[in-house]
N, C-alpha and C positions, 0 to 999 in steps of 0.2 A: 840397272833399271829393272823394277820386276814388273812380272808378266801380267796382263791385265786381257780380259774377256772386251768382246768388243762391248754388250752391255756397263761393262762398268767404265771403259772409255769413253761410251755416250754421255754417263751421268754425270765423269767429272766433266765434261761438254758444258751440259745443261746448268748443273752446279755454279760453272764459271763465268756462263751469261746471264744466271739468275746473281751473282754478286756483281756482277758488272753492272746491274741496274735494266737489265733487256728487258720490255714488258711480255709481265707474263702471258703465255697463252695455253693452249693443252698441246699436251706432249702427244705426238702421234705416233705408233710404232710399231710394227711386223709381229708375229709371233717367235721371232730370233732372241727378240728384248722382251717383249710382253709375257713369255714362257717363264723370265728369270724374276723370281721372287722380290731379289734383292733390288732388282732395277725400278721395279714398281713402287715399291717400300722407300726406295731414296726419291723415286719421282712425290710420294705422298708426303714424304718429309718436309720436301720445299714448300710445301703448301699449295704444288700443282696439280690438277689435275690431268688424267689420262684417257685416251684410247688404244688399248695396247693387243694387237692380234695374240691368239693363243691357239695352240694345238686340240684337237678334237678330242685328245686325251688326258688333256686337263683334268684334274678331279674337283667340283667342286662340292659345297653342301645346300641342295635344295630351300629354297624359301623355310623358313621355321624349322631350321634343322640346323646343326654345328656339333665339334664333338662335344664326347662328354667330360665331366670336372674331376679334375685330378682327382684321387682315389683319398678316402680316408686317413687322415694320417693315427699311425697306432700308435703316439706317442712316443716312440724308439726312434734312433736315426732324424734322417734328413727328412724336414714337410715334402709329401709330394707335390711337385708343383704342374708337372710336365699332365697337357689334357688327352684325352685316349680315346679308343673306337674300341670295339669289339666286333664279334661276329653280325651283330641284328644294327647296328651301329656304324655304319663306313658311307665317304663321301661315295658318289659315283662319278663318271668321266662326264666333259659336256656335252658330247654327243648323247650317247645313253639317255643324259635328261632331255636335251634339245628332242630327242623324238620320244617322249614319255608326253609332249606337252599338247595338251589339246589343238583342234582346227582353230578355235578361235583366240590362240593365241598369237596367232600369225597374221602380219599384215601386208599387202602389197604397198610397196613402196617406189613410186615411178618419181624420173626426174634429175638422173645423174645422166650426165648427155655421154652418148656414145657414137661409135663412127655416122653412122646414119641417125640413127633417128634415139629419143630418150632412151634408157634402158630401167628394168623394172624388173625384182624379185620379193621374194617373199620374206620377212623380218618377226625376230621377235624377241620381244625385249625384255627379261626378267631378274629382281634382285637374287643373286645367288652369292656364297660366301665361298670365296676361294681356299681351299682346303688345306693351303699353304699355311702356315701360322705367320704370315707376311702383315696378316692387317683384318682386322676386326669388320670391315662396312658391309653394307649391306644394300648395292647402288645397283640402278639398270646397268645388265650385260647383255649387247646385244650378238643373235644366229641370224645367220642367214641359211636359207633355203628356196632357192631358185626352182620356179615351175618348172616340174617335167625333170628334175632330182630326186634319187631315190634317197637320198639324204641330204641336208644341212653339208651345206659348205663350207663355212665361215665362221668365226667364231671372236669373240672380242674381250676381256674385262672394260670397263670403263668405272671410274669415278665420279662422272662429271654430276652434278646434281639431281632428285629420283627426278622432279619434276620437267627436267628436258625433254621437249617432244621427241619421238621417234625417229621422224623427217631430220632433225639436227642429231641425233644421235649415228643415224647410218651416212650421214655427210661428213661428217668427221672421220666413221668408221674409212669410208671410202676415198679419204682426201689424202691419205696419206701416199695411194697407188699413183694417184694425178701427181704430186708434187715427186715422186720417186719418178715419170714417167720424162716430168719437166728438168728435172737434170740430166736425163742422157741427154 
């Protein structure tokens, strides 16, 4: 038997309830799974979409930004095909951009229920292009940034369609914590 990451255990999961006929829904996942390129890429392959946690050290490429196109070929050798950065030219981390981004890019977002009473942080949701050569889109990802945080806590890629509101985009983000909390 060879040896398999828990990410690619998951997909052949998902894989084997998408041919079983399971309706589809969005895949919800940690930054365990959501960090791995490849897990993302087989979740967009089935035609599903995602919400997948990611690390603060994500790189991604800003709104109207991606790298640049493979290099000239001189006629010699192999076409270049492979696309490149340079020095004035590189993705940056999520975080990094998450606090580059304007006040008015941020939204209070109340209404996911907590011990006591509703709970409510601060959200903000913007296309960025993951810097992975994993997939091409260009869909709301959304940060979170809790009042009274000296930084953004949270961070997500998601797929799901631009025009999803907000309020569904951070329900999804956050649904995945409730359904992990409902199996212990």
């Amino acid at each position: 038997m060879k040896f398999k990451t828990k990410p690619e255990i998951a997909l052949d999961h998902i894989r084997a309830a998408h041919a079983a006929g399971v309706a589809p829904r969005v895949v919800l996942a940690d930054a365990a799974y959501g960090g791995d390129q490849k897990f993302r890429a087989g979740i967009t392959a089935l035609g599903l979409s995602y919400v997948a946690g990611i690390q603060s050290t994500s790189s991604v490429w800003p709104p109207g930004e991606g790298p640049l196109p493979p290099k000239e070929w001189t006629g010699r050798g192999r076409k270049p095909s492979r696309l490149r950065r340079d020095d004035q030219h590189r993705p940056i981390a999520v975080k990094e951009f998450a606090l580059s981004l304007p006040e008015t890019a941020w939204h209070n977002i109340t209404g996911r229920e907590g011990s006591n009473a509703p709970l409510s942080s601060r959200f903000a949701a913007i296309r960025v292009r993951p810097a992975t050569r994993d997939e091409k889109r260009t869909v709301p990802h959304p940060i979170e940034w809790p009042e009274g945080e000296t930084e953004p806590t949270k961070y997500w890629f998601s797929t799901l369609p631009e025009e999803t509101p907000l309020t569904v985009l951070v329900d999804y983000a956050k649904l995945r914590w409730r359904i992990e909390r409902e199996h212990e």
